[in-house]
Every structure is written in structure tokens, then in C-alpha cells.
N, C-alpha and C positions, 0 to 999 in steps of 0.2 A: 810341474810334474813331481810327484810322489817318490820319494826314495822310499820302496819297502827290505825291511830288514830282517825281518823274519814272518814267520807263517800265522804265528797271531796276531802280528800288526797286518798281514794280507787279509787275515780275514775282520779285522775291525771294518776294515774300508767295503766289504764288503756287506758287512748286514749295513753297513749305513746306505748304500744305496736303494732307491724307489726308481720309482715312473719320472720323477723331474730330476732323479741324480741317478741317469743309469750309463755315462761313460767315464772308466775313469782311466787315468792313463799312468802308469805307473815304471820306474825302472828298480832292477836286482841288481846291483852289482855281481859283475861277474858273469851276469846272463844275459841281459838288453835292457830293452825297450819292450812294454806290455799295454796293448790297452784293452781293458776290461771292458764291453757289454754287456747291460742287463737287457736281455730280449723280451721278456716277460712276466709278471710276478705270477706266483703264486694261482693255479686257474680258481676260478669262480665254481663253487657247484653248479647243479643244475635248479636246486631250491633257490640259492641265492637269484639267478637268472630269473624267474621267475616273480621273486620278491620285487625287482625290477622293473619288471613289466608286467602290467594286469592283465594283457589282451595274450601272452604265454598263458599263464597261468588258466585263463578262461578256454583253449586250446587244450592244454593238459584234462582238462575236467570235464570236456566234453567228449575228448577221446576216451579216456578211463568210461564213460558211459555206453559209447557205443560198442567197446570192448566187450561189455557184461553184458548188454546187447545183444551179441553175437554177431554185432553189424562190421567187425573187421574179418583181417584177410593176415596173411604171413606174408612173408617173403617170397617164398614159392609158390605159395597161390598165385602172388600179383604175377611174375616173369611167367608163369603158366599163361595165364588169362591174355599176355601179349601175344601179338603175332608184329610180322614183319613191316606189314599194312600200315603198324600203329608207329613207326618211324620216320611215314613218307609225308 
């Protein structure tokens, strides 16, 4: 366990953590016992997603087509277009 001493050694430990170092368990004197999770990094765009998988990508650019199309719909269109029928 980590004895942190001050707030810029709290955050040393901190940018060092990733996806394979994201618990770290630390104490304050004076204060406890801390363990730090990284739940997350940093999110992905939506380009990156994309960059990732070609069969998105080919989805995106086909929507974009039908868009200019005039072959979509809004939001309120669609929940219009439903009825109760369309639940059962």
C-alpha cells in the first residue's frame, strides 16, 4: 500500500494508471485507508468507433444517403406512426 504525502504525489499515481493498472490502494496519514478505481478511460469518439469497424462505418453512409433521400423519419414521426397493437 502507497503512503501518499501530498497532492502531487496523489496525482503522480494517478496519470500512471490505464486499463491494466486501474486499482490502486493507497493511505493519508491522518485520514485512512483509500482505494482508488479507474472505471474508465477516456471515451472513444464516434470516428474512432467507426475507424474500428467497417460494417459501422458502411451503416453510417448508408444512413447519410437515405437521409438526403428523404427516405428517413424523426423521432416523432416514428412514436406517431406507432400504435398500441405494435407492443403485443
Amino acid at each position: 500500500m502507497n503512503k501518499v504525502l501530498s497532492s502531487e504525489e496523489l496525482m503522480k499515481y494517478i496519470n500512471e494508471m490505464n486499463r491494466e493498472n486501474s486499482v490502486m490502494q493507497f493511505s493519508i496519514p491522518g485520514k485512512g485507508q483509500f482505494t482508488l478505481v479507474l472505471q474508465e478511460e477516456e471515451n472513444q469518439s464516434i470516428e474512432e468507433d467507426v475507424m474500428k469497424n467497417p460494417q459501422l462505418e458502411m451503416m453510417f453512409k448508408e444512413s447519410g444517403e437515405q437521409y438526403k433521400k428523404g427516405l428517413g423519419m424523426t423521432t416523432s414521426e416514428l412514436l406517431k406512426s406507432l400504435s398500441e397493437k405494435d407492443f403485443k
